[in-house]
DOZAFI-388016 format. One line per 4 residues: number of its first residue (from 0); their letters; for each residue x, y, z negated of N, C-alpha, C. Coordinates in steps of 0.2 Angstrom, whole numbers, plus 5000, padded with zeros to 4 digits. Layout:
DOZAFI-388016
NUM = a = X,Y,Z,X,Y,Z,X,Y,Z; ...
***
This chain:
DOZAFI-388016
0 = xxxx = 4898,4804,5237,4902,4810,5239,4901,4811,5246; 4902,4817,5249,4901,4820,5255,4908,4819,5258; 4908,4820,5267,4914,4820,5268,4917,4821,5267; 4916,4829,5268,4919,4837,5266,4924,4835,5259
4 = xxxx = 4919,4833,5257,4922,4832,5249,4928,4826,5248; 4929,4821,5251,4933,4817,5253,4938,4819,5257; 4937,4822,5262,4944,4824,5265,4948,4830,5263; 4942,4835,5258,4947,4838,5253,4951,4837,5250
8 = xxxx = 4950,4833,5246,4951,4829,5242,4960,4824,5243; 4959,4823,5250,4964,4819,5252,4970,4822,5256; 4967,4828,5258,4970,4833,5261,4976,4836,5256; 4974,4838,5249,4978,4839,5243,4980,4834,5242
12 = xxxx = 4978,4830,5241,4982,4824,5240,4991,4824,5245; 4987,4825,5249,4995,4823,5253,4998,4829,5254; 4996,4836,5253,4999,4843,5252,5005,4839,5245; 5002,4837,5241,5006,4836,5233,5011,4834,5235
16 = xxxx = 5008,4827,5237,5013,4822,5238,5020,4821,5244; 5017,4826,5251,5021,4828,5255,5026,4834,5253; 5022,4838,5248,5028,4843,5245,5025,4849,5252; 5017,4850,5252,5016,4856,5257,5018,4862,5258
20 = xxxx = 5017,4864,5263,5020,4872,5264,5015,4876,5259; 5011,4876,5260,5006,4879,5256,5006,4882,5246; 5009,4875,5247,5010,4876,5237,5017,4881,5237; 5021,4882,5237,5026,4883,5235,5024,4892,5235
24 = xxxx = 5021,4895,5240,5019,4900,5241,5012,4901,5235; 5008,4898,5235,5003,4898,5230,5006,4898,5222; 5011,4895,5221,5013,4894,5213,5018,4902,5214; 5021,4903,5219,5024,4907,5218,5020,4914,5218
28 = xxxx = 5013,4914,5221,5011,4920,5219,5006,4921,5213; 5006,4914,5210,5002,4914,5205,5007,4917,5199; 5011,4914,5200,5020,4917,5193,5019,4926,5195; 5020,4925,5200,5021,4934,5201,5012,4938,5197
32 = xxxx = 5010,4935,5200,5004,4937,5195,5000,4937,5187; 5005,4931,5187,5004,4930,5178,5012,4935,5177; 5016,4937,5179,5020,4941,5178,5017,4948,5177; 5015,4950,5182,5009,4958,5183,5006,4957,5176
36 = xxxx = 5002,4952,5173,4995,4955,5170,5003,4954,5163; 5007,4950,5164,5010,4949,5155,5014,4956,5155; 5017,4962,5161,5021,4966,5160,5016,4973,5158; 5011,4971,5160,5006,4975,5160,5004,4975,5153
40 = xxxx = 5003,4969,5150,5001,4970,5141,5006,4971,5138; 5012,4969,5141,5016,4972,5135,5018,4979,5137; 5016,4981,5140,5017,4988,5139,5011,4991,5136; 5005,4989,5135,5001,4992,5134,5002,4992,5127
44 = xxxx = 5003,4986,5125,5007,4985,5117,5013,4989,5114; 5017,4990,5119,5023,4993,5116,5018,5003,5114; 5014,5003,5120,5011,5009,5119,5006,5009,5113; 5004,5003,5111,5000,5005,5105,5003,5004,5099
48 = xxxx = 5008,5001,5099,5014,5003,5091,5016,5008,5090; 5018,5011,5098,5022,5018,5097,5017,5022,5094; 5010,5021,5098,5004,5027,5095,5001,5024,5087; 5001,5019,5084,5001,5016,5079,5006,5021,5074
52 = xxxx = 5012,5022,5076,5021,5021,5071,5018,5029,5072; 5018,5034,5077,5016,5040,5077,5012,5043,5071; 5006,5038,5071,5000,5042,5068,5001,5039,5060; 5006,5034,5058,5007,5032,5051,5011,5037,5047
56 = xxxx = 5018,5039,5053,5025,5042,5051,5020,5050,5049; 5015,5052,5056,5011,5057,5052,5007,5058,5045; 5004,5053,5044,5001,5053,5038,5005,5048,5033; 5012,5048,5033,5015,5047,5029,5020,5055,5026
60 = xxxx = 5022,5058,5031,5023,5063,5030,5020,5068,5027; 5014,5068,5030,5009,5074,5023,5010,5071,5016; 5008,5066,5017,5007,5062,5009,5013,5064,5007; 5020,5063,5009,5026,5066,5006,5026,5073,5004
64 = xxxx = 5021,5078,5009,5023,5084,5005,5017,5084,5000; 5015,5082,4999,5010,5082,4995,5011,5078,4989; 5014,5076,4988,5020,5071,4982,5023,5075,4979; 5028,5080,4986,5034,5086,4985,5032,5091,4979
68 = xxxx = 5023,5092,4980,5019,5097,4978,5020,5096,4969; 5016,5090,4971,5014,5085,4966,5019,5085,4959; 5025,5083,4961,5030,5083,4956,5033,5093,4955; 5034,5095,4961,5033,5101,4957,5029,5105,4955
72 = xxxx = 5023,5104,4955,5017,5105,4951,5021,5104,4941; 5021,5096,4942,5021,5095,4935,5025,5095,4932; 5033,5097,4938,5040,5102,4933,5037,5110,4930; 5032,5112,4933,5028,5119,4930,5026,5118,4923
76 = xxxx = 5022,5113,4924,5020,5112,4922,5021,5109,4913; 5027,5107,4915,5030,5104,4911,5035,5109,4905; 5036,5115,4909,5037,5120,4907,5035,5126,4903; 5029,5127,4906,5023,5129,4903,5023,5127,4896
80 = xxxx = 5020,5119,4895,5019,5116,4889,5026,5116,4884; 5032,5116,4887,5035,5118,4883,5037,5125,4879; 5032,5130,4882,5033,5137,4877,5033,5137,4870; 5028,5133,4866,5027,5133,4860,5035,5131,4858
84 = xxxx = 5039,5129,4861,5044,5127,4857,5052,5132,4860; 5050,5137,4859,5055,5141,4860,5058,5142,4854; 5055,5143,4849,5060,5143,4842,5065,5136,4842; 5064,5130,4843,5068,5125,4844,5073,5122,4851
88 = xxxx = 5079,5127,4851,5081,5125,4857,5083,5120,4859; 5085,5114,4857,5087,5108,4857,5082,5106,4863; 5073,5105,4860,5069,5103,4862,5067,5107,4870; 5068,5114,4869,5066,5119,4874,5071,5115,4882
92 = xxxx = 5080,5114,4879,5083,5111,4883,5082,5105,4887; 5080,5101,4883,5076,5097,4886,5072,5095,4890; 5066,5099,4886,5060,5100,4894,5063,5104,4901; 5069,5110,4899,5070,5113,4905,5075,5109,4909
96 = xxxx = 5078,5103,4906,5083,5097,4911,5079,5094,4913; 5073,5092,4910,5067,5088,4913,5063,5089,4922; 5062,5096,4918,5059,5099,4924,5063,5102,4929; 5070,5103,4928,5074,5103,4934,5074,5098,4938
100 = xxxx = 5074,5093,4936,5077,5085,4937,5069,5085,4940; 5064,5086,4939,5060,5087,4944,5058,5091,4950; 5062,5096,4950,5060,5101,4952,5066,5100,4960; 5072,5097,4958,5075,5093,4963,5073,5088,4966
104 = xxxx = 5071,5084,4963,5068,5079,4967,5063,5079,4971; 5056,5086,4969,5054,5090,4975,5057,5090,4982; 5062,5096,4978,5066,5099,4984,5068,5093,4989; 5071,5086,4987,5072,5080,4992,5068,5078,4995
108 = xxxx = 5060,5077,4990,5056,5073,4994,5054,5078,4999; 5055,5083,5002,5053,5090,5005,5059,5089,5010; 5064,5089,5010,5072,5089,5017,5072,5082,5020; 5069,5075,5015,5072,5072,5019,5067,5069,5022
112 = xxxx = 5068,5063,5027,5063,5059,5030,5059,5054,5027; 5056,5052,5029,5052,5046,5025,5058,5040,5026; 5060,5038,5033,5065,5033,5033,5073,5034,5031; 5073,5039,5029,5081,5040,5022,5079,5039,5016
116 = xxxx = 5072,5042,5013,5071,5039,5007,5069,5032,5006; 5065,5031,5010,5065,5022,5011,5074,5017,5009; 5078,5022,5014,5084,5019,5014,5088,5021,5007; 5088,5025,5007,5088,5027,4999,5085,5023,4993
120 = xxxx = 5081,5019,4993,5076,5016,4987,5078,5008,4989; 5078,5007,4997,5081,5000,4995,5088,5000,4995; 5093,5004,4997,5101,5004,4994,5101,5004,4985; 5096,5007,4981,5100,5007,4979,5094,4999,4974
124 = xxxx = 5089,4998,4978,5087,4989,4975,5091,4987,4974; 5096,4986,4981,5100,4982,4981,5106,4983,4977; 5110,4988,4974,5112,4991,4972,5113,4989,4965; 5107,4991,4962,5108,4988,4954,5099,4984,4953
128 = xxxx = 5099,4977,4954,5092,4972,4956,5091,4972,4948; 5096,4972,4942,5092,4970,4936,5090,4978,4934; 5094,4985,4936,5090,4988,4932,5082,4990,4935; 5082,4988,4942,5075,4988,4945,5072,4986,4940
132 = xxxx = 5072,4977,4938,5072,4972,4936,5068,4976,4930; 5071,4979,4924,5071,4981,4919,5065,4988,4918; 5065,4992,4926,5064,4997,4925,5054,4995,4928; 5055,4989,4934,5046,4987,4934,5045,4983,4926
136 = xxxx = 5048,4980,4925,5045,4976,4918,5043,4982,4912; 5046,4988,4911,5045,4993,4907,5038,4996,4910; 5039,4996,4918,5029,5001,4919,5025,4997,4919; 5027,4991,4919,5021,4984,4918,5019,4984,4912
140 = xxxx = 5024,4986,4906,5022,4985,4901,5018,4991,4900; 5018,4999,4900,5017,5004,4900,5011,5003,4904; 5011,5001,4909,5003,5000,4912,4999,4996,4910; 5001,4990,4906,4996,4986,4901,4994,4991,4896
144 = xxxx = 4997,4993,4894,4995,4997,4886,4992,5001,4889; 4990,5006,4895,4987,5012,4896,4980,5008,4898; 4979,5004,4901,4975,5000,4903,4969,4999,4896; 4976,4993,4891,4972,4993,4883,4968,4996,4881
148 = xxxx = 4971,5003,4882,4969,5011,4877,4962,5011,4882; 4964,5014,4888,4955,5014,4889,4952,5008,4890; 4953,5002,4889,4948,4999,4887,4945,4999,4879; 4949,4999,4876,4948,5002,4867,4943,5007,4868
152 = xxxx = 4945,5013,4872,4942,5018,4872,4935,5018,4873; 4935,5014,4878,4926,5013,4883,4923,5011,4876; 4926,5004,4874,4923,5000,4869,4920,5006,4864; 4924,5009,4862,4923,5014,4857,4916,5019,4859
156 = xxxx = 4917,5023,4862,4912,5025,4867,4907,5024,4867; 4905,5016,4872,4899,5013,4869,4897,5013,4865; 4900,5009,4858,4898,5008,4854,4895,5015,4849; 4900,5023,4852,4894,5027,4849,4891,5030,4853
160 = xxxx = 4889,5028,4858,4883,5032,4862,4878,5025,4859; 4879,5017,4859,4874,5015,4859,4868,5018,4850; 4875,5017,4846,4874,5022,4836,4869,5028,4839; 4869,5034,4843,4869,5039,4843,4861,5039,4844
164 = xxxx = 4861,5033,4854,4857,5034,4855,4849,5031,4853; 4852,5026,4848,4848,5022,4844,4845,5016,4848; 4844,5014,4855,4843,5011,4859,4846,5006,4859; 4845,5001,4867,4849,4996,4866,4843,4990,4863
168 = xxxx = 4848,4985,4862,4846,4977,4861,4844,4978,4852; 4839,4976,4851,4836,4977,4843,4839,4969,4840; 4843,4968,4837,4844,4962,4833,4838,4958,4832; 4837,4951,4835,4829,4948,4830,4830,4948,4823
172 = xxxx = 4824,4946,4821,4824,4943,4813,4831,4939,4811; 4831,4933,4816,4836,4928,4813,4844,4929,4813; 4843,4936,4818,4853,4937,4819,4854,4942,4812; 4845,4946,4813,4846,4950,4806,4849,4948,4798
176 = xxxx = 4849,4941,4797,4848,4937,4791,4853,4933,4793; 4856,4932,4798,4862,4927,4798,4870,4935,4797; 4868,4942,4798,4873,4946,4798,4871,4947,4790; 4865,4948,4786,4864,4949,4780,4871,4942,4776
180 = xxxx = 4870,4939,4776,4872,4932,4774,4881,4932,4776; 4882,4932,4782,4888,4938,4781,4890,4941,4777; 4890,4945,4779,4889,4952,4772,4890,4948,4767; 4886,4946,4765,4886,4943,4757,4892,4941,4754
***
């Protein structure tokens, strides 16, 4: 080692161990400056949530009115398809309580904010947890079966475009005489 390098060395050394004027000023300017850069990113963060929560609350709100549209679209709609049954008023009443009860619900999804319906859907989870309970196990099972269906569906499909198109995997000799034997 070098002098230089030696008397630095011990120079610190005795600054530590005498408790130098030097440190106390040094750690305290290093705090204040790991302070600066920590108040500075959190503010930067606080500014990128608020810009984040901005731009979600915005494209959460279109989407609401466009849900608003949505359902009353298909209170019209609903209505519409029920003309044929204006000879049957029982049936006619129905559809048009239907599609009131739609046509309201619009109207709410449309007044209120995303954070009241929010607050509105989990009062009333909490509210009543088994009819929730009752009421996902019912779309779970309706979304399996609609699932089944178009897969039934496709299967079917295929099977008559493959008939139609006459194309496709030509059976060999052997699967031909093992399906004949089948048959039998």
């Amino acid at each position: 080692m070098s002098v230089g390098q030696q008397n630095g060395g011990t120079a610190n050394q005795g600054q530590r161990a005498s408790g130098g004027a030097d440190q106390p000023a040094d750690l305290n300017a290093l705090k204040e400056d790991v302070s600066q850069v920590a108040d500075v990113a959190l503010e930067r963060g606080r500014q990128f949530v608020h810009s984040a929560r901005a731009q979600a609350t915005g494209y959460v709100d279109q989407r609401k009115d466009d849900l608003a549209q949505s359902v009353a679209d298909l209170a019209n709609a609903l209505r519409e398809a029920s003309k044929p049954f204006e000879d049957r008023p029982n049936i006619r009443a129905f559809v048009d309580n239907a599609a009131e009860g739609l046509e309201q619900l619009a109207d709410t999804v449309r007044e209120r904010s995303v954070a009241e319906i929010y607050a509105d859907v989990e009062d009333v989870l909490r509210r009543r947890p088994a009819a929730v309970a009752v009421a996902t196990l019912a779309a779970g099972f309706l979304i399996s079966r609609f699932i089944r269906a178009s897969a039934d569906n496709l299967r079917v499909a295929d099977a008559q475009r493959r008939r139609a198109g006459g194309g496709g995997v030509r059976p060999s000799s052997g699967s031909a005489t093992r399906s004949a034997t089948v048959r039998i």
